[in-house]
N, C-alpha and C positions, 0 to 999 in steps of 0.2 A: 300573826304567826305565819300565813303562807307567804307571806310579802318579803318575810326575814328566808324563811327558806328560801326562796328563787333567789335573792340576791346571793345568798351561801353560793346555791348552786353556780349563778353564773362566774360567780368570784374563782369557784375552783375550778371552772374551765378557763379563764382567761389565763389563772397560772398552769395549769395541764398545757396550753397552746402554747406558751412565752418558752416554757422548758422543752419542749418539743423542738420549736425552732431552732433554741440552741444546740438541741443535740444533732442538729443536720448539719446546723451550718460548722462547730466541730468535723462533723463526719468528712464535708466536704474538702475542709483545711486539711487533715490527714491527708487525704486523698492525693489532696495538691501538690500534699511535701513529698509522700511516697514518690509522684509521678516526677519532681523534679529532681527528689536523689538519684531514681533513676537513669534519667536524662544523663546527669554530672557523670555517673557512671560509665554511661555510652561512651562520652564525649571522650572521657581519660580514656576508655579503652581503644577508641577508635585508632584504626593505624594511618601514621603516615605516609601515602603510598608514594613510589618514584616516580617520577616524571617521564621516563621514556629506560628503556634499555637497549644499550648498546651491543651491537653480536660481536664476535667476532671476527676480522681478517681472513677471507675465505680467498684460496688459492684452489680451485676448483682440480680434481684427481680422478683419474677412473677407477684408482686401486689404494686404498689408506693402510699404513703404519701406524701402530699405536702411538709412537712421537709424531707423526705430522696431522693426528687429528688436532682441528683449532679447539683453544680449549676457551670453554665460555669465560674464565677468569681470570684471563691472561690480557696484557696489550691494551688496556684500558676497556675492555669490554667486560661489562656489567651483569650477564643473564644467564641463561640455565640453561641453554639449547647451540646443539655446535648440528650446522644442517646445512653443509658445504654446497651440495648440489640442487638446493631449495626445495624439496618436496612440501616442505610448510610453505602456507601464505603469510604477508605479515602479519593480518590481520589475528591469524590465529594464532601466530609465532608469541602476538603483545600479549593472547588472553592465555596463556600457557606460562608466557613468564610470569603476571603477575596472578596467578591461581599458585605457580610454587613457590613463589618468596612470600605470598599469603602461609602457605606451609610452614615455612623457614622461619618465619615472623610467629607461628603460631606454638611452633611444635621444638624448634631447633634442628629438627630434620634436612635432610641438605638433597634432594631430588634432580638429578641431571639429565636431559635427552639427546642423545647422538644419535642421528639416521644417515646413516653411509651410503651410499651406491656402491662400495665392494670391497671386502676385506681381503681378497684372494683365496685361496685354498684356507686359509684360518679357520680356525672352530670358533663361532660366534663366541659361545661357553667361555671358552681360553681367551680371546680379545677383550671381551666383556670387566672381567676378573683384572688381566692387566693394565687396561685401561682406567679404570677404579683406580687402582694399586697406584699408576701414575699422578692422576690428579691429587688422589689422598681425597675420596666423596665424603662427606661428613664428618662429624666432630671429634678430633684425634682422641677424647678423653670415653666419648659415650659410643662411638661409632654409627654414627646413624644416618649414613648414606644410602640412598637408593640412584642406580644408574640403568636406567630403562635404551637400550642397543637393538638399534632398525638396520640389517643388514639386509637391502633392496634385493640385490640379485641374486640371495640364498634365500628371499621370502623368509625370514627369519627376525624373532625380537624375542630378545635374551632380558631378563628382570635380574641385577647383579643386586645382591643385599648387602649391608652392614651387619656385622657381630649383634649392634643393639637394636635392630630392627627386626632381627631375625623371628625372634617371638610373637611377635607381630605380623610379619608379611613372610609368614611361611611358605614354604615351598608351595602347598597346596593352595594358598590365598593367590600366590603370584599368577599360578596358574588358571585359577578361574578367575584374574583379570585381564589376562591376555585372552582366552577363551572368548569370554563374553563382551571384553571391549574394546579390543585391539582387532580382531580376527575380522568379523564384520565389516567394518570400515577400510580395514586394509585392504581386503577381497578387492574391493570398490575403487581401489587407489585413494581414499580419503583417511590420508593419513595424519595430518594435521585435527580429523575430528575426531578419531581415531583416538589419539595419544592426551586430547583432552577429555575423553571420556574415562580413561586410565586412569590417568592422575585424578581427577576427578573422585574417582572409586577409591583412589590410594589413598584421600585427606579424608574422605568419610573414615578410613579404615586406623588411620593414627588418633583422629578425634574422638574416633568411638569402638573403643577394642572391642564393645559387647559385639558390632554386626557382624564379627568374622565367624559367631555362628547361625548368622542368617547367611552367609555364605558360603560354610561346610555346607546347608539345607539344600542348597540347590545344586539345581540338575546343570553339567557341563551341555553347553550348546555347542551340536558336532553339528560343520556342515559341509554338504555334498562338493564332490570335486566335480569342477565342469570337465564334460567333453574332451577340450583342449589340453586339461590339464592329466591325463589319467597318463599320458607317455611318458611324461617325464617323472611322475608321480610312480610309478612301477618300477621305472629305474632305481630312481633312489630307494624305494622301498628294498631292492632285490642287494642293491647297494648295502644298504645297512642291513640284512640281513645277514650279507656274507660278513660284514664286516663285525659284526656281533658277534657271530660263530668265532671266528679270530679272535678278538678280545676273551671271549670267554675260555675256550682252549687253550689261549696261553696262560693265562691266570687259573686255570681249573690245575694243569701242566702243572706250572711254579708251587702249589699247593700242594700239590700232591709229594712232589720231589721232599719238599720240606718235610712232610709227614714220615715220609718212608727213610730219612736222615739217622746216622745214627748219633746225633746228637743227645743231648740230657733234653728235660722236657723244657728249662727255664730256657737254654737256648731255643730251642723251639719257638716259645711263644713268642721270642724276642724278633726271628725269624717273618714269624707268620702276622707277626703286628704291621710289620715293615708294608708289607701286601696293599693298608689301604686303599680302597677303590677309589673313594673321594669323589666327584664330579660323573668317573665315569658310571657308578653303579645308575645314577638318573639318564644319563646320555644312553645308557645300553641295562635299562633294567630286566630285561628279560633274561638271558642267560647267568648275567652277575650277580642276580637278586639270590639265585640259590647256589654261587659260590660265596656270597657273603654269610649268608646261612652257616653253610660248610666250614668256613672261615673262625666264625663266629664260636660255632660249636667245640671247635678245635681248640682256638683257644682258652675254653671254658675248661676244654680234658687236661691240657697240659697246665693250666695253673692248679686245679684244684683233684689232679689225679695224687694218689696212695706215693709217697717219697718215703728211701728208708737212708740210713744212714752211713754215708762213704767211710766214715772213720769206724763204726761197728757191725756195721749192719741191719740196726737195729731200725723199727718201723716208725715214721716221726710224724706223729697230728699235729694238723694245724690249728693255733689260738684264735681265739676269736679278740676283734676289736677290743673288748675291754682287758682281757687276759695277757694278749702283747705286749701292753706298754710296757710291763715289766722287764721284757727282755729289749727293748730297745732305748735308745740314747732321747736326753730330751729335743735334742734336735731334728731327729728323726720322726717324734712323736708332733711337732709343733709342724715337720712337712704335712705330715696326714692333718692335720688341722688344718693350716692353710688350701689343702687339697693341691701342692705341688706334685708330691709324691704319694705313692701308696705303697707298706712294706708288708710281705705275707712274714711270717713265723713260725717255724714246724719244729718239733721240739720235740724227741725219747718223751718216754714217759716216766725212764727216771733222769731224765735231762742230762743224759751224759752229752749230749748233741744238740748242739741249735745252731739251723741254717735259718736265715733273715735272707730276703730275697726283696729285691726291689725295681715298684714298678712305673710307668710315666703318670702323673695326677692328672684329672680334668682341668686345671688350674694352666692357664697362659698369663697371669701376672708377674710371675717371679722367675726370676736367672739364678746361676749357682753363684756364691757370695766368693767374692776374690781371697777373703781373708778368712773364710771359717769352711770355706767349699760347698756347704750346703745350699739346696735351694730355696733360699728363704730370703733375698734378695728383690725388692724391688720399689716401684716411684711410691712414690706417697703425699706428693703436692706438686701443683704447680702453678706459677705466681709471674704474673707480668709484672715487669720492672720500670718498661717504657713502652706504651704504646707506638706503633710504628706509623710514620706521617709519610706524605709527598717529597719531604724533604731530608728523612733520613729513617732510617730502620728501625728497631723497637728489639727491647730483649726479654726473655722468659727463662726463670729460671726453675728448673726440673731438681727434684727434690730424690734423693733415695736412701731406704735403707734395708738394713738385714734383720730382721725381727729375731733373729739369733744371736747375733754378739754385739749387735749396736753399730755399725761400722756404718757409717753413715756419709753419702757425696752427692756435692753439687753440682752439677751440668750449666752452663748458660749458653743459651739457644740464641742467634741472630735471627731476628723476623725481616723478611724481606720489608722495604718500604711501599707504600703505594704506590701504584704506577697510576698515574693518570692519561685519560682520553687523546688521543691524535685532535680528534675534531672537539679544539676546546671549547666551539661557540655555542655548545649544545650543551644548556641549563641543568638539563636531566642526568647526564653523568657526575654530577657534583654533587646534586642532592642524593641521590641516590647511592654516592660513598660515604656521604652523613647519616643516612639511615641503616645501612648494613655495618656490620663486622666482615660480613664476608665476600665484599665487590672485589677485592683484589685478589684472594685465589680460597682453595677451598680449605676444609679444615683441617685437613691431615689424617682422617680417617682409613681406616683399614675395609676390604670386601670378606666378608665372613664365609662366602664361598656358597651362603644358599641363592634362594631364587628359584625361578624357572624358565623355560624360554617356548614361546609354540610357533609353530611353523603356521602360513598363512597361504 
């Protein structure tokens, strides 16, 4: 009877041990496959990078014109960086261009570096914006160009945004990159390491929207002006002080004239709209900030001040969004939908009177329609026909209509062809028009006018 037992016993360990092994050696097969779907993964996602990029044609200037800056995607040249009077090294120049076609490749974003030696009397701001405007920095459809502008002898770098980036690389974000990683290194003359630590901070920041609020967190680094620099430093400061006073006086001036107008209140607002500060209020926020205020308030009194009625006299309230529609046309009701337009509605109260008053919408997609007039007009596709080659152009055809009457037209667009390299012996310019869409110029994007710029 014990003889039968041990044998029991050892029988069910030898199957406990056989089952055992099999579940490792399972476990380890898993493990295998995971780590080599992985792998396949890597492999498809890995990019293929260019071989070399080509700059630009530099004609060396002590004074630049928004046309005679070189422009990186022009003339067979390939890269991201137009830097006439070489303040980059190559070295850095290579690891800067492929950190932002790494960008490009990753995001669609289109990132361009110009550092000038001297604009002339220009507002960095104002070259920045038209310079953008000329190239077309990012993608005509998303807008998502960044143009980062080093103007040497005004110690000055301007961060110019796209419309689709704006969300993103806020006015306050551009600024604590310039701050913390522009500033430093420029102090230094290390500009090239400078402008890679920027961008740098900018692909963290398209990659990963959450750290722009570990970056509202932190503290702006302010640092000391040397010695040398405190004379010409007091100048300008005294400079734009007077010069603020000015701007602001005449704008506080123009304000006021219009208030004290004897105009109706609709012309008013329509007046006082006109005002926008725009660029200037950040160039000159201290006295601007509280005529925008002033600005702002004003035109809150003139839209939503007590109106009575020219034809009775009689006192007219205004309808609220869902109460109007009824007095207005459906295609007036389909603008405030699209957010073209926006119409107020003031109405007697036994409705012998109804003024409809009309205002500009949030909305920059739509034009007034040729055939119905309204603003309800605009693209709605757009479609390559032919791709453009080394040997002939490519066409695109632009779609639009009127969400109002139907009236509907085709546009077709000539795409320039590829230009290829001067120096055709060089491998790297080839491949790297095989890899981009966009070696030949940029993508027809628009500057949305935010940003910021810090002096160094």
């Amino acid at each position: 009877m014990m003889k039968k037992y041990v044998l029991n016993c050892l029988l069910l360990f030898v199957v406990f041990q056989t089952y055992s092994f099999q579940e490792v050696d399972k476990g380890e097969v898993v493990v295998t496959t995971s780590q080599q779907e992985e792998t396949k993964k890597e492999e498809k996602t890995q990019l293929s990078y260019p071989d070399s990029f080509i700059p630009p044609k530099y004609i060396q200037k002590e004074v630049y014109l928004v046309k005679e800056v070189p422009n990186p995607k022009k003339n067979g040249a390939n890269g991201f960086i137009s830097d006439p009077n070489n303040y980059i090294n190559e070295i850095e120049e290579q690891q800067l261009n492929l950190k932002i076609w790494e960008i490009e490749q990753n995001t669609t974003a289109q990132v361009v570096i110009v550092i000038l030696k001297s604009i002339g009397k220009e507002v960095p701001k104002n070259f920045a914006v038209k310079l953008f405007e000329e190239w077309g920095i990012g993608d005509k459809e998303t807008d998502n160009g960044l143009l980062i502008l080093t103007v040497i002898d005004q110690r000055r770098t301007e961060f110019e945004v796209g419309y689709g980036l704006e969300p993103i690389l806020t006015d306050i974000v551009c600024h604590r990159i310039g701050t913390d990683e522009i500033v430093p290194y420029f102090k230094e003359g290390e500009f090239g390491k400078g402008l890679l630590s920027a961008v740098s901070r900018v692909e963290e920041i398209i990659n990963k929207p959450d750290i722009i609020d570990e970056i509202y967190a932190q503290n702006i680094n302010y640092y000391e002006e040397t010695k040398t620099s405190k004379g010409p430093f007091l100048i300008y400061l005294t400079f734009y002080a007077v010069f603020s006073l000015f701007i602001g006086g005449w704008f506080s001036i123009k304000a006021k004239s219009i208030d004290r107008s004897k105009e109706d209140l609709y012309d008013k607002y329509q007046d006082m709209n006109k005002l926008g500060l725009g660029c200037l209020l950040f160039l000159f926020p201290l006295p601007l900030y509280f005529i925008n205020r002033y600005v702002k308030s004003k035109l809150k009194l003139y839209r939503f001040s007590p109106r009575f009625s020219k034809k009775n006299g009689k006192q007219l309230y205004l309808k609220d969004e869902w109460s109007e529609n009824s007095f207005l046309e459906k295609a007036q009701i389909l603008e405030e939908k699209i957010q073209s337009k926006e119409y107020d509605v003031w109405v007697t109260e036994d409705e012998s009177d109804v003024l409809i008053l009309e205002y500009e919408g949030s909305s920059r997609k739509y034009t007034n329609c040729k055939q119905c007039g309204y603003k309800t007009y605009g693209r709605i596709s757009t479609k390559i026909i032919r791709k453009a080659t080394y040997d002939s152009s490519g066409e695109k055809q632009e779609d639009y209509l009127c969400k109002n009457c139907n009236y509907q037209k085709s546009k077709t667009i000539i795409i320039p062809r590829l230009e290829r390299s001067s120096s055709s012996s060089s491998s790297g310019g080839s491949s790297w028009s095989s890899s981009s869409s966009s070696s030949s110029s940029f993508g027809g994007g628009s500057s949305g006018g935010g940003g910021a710029g810090v002096s160094w």
